[in-house]
N, C-alpha and C positions, 0 to 999 in steps of 0.2 A: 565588489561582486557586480557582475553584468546584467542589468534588468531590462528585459524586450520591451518594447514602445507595443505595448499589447491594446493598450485601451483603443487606439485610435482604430487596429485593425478591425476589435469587439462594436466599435458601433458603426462601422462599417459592414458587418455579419449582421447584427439584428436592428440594420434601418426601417427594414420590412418588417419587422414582427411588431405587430401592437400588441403590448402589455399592459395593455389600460385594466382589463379584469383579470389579470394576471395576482397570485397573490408572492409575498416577497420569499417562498417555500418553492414555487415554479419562477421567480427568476434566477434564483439562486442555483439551480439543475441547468436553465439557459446556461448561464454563465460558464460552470462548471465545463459543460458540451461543446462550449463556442472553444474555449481555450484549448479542450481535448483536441478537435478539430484541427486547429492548427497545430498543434503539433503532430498528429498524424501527419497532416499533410508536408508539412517540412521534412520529417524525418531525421534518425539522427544527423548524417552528413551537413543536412543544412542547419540543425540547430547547432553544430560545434562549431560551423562557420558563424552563425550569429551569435556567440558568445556562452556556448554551455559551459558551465562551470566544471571542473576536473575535480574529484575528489580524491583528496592525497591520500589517502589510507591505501586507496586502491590502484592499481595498474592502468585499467579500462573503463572503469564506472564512471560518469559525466552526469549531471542534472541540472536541469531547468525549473523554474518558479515563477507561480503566477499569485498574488496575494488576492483574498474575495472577502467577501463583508455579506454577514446573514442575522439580519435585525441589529442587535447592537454587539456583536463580537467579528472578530477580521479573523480571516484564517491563512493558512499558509498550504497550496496544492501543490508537490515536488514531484517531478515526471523524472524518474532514474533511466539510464540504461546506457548498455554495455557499447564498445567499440571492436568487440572481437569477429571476426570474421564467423558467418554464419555454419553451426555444425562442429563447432572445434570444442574440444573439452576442457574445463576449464578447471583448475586446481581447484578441491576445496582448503583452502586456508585462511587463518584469521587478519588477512587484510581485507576481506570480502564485509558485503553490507549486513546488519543482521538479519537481513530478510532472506538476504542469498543465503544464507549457511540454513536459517531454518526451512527453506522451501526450494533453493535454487532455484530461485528466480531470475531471469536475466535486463526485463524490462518491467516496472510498476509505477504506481502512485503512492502516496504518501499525502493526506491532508490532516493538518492537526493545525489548531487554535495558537492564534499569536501571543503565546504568554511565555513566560519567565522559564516555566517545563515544557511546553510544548505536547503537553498531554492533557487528554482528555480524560479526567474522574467519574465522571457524570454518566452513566449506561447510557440511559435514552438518547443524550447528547451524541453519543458516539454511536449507537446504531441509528439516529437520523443524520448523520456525516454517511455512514456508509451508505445510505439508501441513497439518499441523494447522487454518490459520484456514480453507483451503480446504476443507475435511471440514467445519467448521463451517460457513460462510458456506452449502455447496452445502446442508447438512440443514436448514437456514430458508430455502431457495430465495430467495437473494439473489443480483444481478449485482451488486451489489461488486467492483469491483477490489481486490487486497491487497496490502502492497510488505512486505518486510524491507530492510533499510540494510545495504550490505555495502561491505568493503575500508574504505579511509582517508577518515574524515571529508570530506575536502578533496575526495574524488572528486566526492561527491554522488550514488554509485550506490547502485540499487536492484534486485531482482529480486520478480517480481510475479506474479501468478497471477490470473486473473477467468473464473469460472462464465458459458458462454453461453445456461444453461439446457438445453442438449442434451450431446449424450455429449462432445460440445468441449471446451475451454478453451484461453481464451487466453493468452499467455506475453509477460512484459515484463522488459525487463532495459536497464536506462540506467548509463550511464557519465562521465565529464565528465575530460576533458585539462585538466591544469593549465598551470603554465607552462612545463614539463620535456616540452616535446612530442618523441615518439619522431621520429628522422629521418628513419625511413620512411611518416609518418603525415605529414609537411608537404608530401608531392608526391601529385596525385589517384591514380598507382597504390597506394599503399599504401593510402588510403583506400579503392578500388576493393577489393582482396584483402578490407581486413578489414569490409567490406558484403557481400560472398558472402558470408562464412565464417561470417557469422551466419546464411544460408540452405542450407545444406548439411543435405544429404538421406536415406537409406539407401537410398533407390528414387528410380530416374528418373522425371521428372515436368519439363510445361512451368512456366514462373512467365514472369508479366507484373506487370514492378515498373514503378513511376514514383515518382519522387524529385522531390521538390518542396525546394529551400534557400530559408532565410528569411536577411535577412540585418536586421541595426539600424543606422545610421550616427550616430555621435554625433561632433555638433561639437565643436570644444573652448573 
């Protein structure tokens, strides 16, 4: 796998910035910024010239990796994104990433902890990952969307964060049933409760939802 010679450009980025009263909570957001940076600025074209990695599940999807260190754990931040020309519609099918199929995303992050799972247990741990990229991404005005990896491998969830450029932001969180489906989740009220309860509010307010189900039919 092909790793960018990133350090040398990073201290070349923050030769100016004195981080003497810096605590290691704000270099860790520097960091995070300086690496966004660049790769904004390169863009894809020039990051598949400098060696983006091709992800073979998928057709177009390509990613890039920068590894960071916050007190004593290393983390791993993955910058995905697409090679399809801009505007084109893109199949949904299950060569796509999980993030695409949950949200159709075409370009994100991904930071999760250098361990054995690559997921994050710990609540707090993973909503200070997200604040963090998110304080970075908004300070290089990037809409990026950003996920950390949370609960059991096996779930396939994420919780996520994306700058709308205005005082917003948007909020993502994907989960995935294995084969231990709850008993009150196989009949549509249970499903019903638990789609409100993802819309619950502290102030009344109308909402006009539409729900759209896809479904795949595979022969055998």
């Amino acid at each position: 796998m092909v790793h960018f010679d990133y350090f040398k450009i990073l201290v070349q980025l923050e030769r100016f910035d004195d981080f003497t009263l810096a605590s290691s909570w704000e270099r860790f957001i520097s960091e995070i910024e300086a690496v966004c940076r660049l790769w904004l600025a390169d863009g894809p074209k020039n990051l598949l010239e400098k060696g983006a990695v091709h992800l073979g599940f998928s057709r177009d999807l390509y990613k890039v990796k920068f590894e960071l260190k916050y007190l004593m754990k290393s983390y791993c931040m993955e910058y995905y994104f697409e090679t399809t020309s801009a505007g084109k519609v893109t199949d949904w099918n299950f060569s796509m990433h999980d993030l695409q199929l949950s949200f159709g995303v075409k370009e994100f992050l991904v930071i999760a902890p250098q361990s054995a799972s690559g997921v994050v247990l710990d609540a707090p741990e993973a909503s200070k990952l997200l604040s963090a990229i998110a304080i970075a991404l908004s300070n290089c005005s990037s809409l990026w969307p950003a996920f950390v990896p949370v609960h059991d491998p096996s779930r396939k969830a994420y919780i996520g964060i994306q700058n709308m450029g205005t005082v917003f932001t948007r909020r993502f969180e994907a989960d995935r049933i294995g084969s231990q489906v709850p008993v009150k989740l196989m009949h549509l009220e249970g499903l019903y409760e638990l789609f409100v309860s993802k819309f619950v509010s502290s102030f009344q307010s109308s909402y006009f939802i539409e729900i759209e189900d896809s479904f795949v039919i595979l022969s055998a």
